[in-house]
C-alpha positions as CSV (number, residue, x, y, z in Angstrom):
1,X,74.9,18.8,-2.4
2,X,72.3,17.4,-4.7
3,X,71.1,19.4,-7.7
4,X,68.3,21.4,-7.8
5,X,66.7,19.8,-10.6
6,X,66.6,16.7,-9.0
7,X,64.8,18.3,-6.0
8,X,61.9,19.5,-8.7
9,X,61.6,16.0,-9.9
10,X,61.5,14.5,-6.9
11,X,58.7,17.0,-6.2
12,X,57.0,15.9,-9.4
13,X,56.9,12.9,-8.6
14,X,55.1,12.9,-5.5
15,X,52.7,15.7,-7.1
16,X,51.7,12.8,-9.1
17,X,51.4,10.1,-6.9
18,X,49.1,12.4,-4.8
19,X,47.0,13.0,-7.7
20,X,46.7,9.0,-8.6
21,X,45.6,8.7,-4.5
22,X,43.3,11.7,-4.7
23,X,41.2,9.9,-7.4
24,X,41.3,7.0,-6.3
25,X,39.7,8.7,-3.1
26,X,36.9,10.3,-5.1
27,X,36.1,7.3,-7.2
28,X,35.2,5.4,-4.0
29,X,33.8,7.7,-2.5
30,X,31.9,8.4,-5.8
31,X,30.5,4.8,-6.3
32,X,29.7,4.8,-2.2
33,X,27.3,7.3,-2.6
34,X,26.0,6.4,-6.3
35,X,25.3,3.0,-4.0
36,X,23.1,4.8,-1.7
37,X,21.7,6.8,-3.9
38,X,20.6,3.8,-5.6
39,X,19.3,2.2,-2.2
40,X,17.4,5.7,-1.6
41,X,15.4,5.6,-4.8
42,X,14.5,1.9,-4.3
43,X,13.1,2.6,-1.2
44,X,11.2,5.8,-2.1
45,X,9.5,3.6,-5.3
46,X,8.7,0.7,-2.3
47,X,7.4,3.0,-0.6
48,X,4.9,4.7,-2.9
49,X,3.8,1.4,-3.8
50,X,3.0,0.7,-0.5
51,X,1.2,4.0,0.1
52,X,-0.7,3.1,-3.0
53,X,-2.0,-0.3,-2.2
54,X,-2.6,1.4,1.8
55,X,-4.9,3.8,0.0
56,X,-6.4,0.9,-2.8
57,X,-7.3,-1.3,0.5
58,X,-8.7,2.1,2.3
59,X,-10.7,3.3,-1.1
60,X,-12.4,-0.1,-2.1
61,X,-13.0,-1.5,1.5
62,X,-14.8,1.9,2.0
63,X,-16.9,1.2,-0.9
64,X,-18.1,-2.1,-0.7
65,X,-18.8,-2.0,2.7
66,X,-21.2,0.7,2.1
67,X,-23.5,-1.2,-0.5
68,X,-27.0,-0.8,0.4
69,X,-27.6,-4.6,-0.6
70,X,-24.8,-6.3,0.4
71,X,-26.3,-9.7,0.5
72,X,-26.7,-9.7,-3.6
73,X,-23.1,-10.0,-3.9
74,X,-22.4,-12.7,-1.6
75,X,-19.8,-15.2,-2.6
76,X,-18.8,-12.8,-5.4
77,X,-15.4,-11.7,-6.2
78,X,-14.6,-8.3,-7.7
79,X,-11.3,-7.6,-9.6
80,X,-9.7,-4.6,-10.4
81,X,-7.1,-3.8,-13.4
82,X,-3.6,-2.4,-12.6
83,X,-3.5,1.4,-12.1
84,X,0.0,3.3,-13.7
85,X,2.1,2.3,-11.0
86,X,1.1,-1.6,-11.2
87,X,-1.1,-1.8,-8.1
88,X,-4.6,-3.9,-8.3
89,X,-7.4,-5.2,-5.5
90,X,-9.6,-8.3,-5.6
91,X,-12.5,-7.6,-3.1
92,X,-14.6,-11.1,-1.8
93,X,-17.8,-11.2,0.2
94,X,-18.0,-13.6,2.6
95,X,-21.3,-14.6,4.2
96,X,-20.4,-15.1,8.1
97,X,-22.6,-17.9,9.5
98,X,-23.0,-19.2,13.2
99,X,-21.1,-16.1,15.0
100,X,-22.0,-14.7,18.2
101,X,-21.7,-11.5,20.2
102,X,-19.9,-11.2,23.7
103,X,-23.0,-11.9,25.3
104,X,-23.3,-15.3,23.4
105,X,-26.6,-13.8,21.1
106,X,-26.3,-15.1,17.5
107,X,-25.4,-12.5,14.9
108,X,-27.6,-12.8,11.9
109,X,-26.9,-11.5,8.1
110,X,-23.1,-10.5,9.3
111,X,-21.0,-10.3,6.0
112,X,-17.1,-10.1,5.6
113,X,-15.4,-7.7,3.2
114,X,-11.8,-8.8,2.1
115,X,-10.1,-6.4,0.1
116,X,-6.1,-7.4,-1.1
117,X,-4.0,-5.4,-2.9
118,X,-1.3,-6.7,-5.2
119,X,1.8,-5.0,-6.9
120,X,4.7,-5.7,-9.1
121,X,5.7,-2.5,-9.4
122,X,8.8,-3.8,-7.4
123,X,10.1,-4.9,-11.2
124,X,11.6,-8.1,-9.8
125,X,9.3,-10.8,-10.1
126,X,8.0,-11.0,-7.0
127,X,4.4,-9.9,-6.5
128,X,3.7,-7.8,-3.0
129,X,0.2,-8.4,-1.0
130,X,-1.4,-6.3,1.7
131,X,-5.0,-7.3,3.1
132,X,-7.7,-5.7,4.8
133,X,-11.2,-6.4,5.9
134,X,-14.0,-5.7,7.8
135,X,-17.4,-6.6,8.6
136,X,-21.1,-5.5,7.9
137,X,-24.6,-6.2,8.7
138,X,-26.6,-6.4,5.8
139,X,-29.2,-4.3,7.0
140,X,-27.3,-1.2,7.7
141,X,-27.6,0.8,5.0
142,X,-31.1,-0.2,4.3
143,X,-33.6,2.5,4.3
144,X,-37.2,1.9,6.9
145,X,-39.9,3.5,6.8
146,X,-40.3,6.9,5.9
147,X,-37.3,6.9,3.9
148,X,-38.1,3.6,2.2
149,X,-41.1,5.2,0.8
150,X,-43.4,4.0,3.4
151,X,-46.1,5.5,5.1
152,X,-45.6,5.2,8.7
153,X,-49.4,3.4,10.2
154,X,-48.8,5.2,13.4
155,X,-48.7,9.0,14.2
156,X,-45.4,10.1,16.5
157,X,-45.8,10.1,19.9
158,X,-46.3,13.6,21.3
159,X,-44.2,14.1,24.4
């Protein structure tokens, strides 16, 4: 018959080696999910940078397209600095010549608006680009008439 304090040792021993397994169990589980944690926040920081720049491109093309006198700032380029999360636009106006509508007429005094967005908010190196444009006439927003702060030369027709 063996004696009973070899029993309880025996037992101690594999007390132990289950500890020693258990953490090793939870260490890698542990560093697995430090790992995607890490993956997570990346991709939450990526993504508010390209929510950012989405909303850059949306804010600037809206503004420059709405110039009244659009044709004054042809050929120009417009630069912005970086905002606090590293995100900045460079806006160009393009004159469009010799371009046509479906039915073959010639569109006249057609502009392009390019707006890009650039970040290295990333923090590796590597600078992220997202474009937009549109296009204008460069009449559009021009004010006739009346609301120039002409007299109209003929009354309104009466129905």
């Amino acid at each position: 018959m063996t004696p009973p304090s070899s029993i309880f040792a025996r037992r101690r021993g594999m007390i132990l080696m289950e500890m020693l397994v258990a953490i090793a169990i939870f260490g890698i589980v542990v560093t697995a999910l430090m790992q995607a944690l890490t993956q997570v926040a990346k991709s939450a920081a990526l993504s508010r940078t390209e929510l950012r720049m989405v909303l850059r491109l949306q804010s600037e093309l809206n503004k420059y397209s709405k110039w009244p006198r659009i044709q004054e700032f042809e050929g120009k380029i417009f630069e912005t600095d970086p905002d606090e999360i590293g995100v900045w636009t460079k806006t160009e106006i393009i004159k469009l010549e010799d371009i046509q509508n479906m039915e073959q007429q010639p569109l006249q005094e057609m502009y392009e608006i390019v707006v890009t967005a650039y970040s290295d908010a990333i923090g590796n190196g590597e600078i992220h680009e997202q474009r937009a444009s549109t296009v204008r006439y460069a009449r559009l927003y021009s004010a006739t008439g009346a609301a120039a702060g002409q007299v109209p030369t003929t009354p309104p027709v009466q129905p």
